[in-house]
Backbone bond lengths (Angstrom), bond angles and torsions (degrees), N, CA, C in turn:
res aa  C-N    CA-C-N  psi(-1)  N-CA   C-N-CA  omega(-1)  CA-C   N-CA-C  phi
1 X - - - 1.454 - - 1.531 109.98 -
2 X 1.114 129.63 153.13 1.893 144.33 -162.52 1.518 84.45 -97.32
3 X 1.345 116.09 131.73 0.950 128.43 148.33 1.209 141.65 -4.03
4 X 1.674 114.07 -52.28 1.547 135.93 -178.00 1.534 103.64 -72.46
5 X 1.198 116.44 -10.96 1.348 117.50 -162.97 1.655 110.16 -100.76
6 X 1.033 125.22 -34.69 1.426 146.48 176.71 1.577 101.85 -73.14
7 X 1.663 95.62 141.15 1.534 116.93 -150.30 1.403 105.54 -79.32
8 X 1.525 155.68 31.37 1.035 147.94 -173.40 1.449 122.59 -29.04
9 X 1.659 121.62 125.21 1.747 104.42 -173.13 1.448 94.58 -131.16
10 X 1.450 117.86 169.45 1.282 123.83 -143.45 1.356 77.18 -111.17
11 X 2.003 116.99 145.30 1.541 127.36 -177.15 0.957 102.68 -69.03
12 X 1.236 128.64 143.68 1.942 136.29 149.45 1.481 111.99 -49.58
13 X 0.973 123.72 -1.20 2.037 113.68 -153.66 1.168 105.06 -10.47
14 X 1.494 131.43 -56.10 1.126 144.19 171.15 1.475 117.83 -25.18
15 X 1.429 123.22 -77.86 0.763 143.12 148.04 2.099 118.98 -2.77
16 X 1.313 78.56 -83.94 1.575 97.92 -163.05 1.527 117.78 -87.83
17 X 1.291 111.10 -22.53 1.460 126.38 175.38 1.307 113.49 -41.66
18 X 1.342 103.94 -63.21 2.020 118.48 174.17 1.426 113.17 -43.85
19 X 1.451 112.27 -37.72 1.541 126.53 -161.97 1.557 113.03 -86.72
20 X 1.573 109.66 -24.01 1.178 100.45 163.47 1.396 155.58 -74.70
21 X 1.117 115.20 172.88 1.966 110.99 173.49 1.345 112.45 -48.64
22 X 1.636 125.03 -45.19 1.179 140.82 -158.26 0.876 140.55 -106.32
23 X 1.443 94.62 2.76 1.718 112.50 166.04 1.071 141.16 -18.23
24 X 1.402 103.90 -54.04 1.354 112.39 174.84 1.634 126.21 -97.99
25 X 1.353 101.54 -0.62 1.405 114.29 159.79 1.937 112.39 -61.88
26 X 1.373 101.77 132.85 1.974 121.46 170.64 1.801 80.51 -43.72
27 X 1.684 83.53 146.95 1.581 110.24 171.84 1.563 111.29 -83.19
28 X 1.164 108.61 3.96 1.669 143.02 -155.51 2.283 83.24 -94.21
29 X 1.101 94.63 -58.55 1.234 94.24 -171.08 1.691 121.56 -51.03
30 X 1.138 103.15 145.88 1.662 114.56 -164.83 1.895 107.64 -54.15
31 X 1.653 109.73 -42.43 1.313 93.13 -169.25 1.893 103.70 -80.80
32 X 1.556 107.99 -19.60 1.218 99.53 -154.48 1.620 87.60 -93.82
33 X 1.122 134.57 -39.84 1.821 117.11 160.92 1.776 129.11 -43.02
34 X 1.785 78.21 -25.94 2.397 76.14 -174.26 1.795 80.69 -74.67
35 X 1.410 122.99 -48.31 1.698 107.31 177.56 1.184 118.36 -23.78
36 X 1.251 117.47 -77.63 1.422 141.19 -149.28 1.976 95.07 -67.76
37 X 1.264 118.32 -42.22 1.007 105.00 -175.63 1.514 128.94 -101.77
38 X 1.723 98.97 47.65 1.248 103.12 -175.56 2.227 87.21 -158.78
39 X 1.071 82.98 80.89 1.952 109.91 169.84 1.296 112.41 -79.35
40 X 1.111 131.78 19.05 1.781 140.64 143.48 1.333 111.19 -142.33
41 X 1.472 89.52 152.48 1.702 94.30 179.71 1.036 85.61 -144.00
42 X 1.806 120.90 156.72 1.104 136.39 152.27 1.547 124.41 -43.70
43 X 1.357 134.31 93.82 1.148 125.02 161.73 1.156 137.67 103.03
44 X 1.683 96.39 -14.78 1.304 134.16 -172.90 1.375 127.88 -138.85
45 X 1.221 123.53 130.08 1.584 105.14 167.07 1.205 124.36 -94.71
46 X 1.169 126.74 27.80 1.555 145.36 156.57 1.413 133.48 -53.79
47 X 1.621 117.29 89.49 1.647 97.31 -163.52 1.574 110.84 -42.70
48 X 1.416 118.48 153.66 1.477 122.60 -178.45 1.363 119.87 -62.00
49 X 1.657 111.41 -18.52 1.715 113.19 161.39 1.361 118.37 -118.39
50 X 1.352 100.51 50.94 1.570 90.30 -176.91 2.097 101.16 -101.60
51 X 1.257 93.83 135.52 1.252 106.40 163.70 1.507 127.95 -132.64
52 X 1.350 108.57 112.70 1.650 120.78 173.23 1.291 127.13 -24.33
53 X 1.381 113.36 101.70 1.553 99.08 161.93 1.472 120.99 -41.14
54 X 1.661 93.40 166.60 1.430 101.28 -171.86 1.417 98.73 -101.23
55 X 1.371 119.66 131.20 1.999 120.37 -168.49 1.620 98.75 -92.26
């Protein structure tokens, strides 16, 4: 499929930022900068390293 065609969705940061492991990790940091610098994701609005705290 061409590019133009594939569903690109805009990140939550908002959203999901709070919810993650890494929250409180510097934006400085490698996983939480490749986040930040990637404001679409395929399919999802899930930063691409976001992982859920554990409740």
């Amino acid at each position: 499929m061409p590019y133009y065609d594939e569903e690109y969705k805009e990140v939550r940061f908002d959203i999901y930022c709070s919810q993650c492991v890494r929250e409180k990790e510097p934006e400085s940091d490698d996983k939480c900068h490749e986040c930040l610098s990637n404001p679409l994701n395929l399919y999802s609005e899930k930063p691409i390293n976001f992982k859920e705290k554990e409740k």
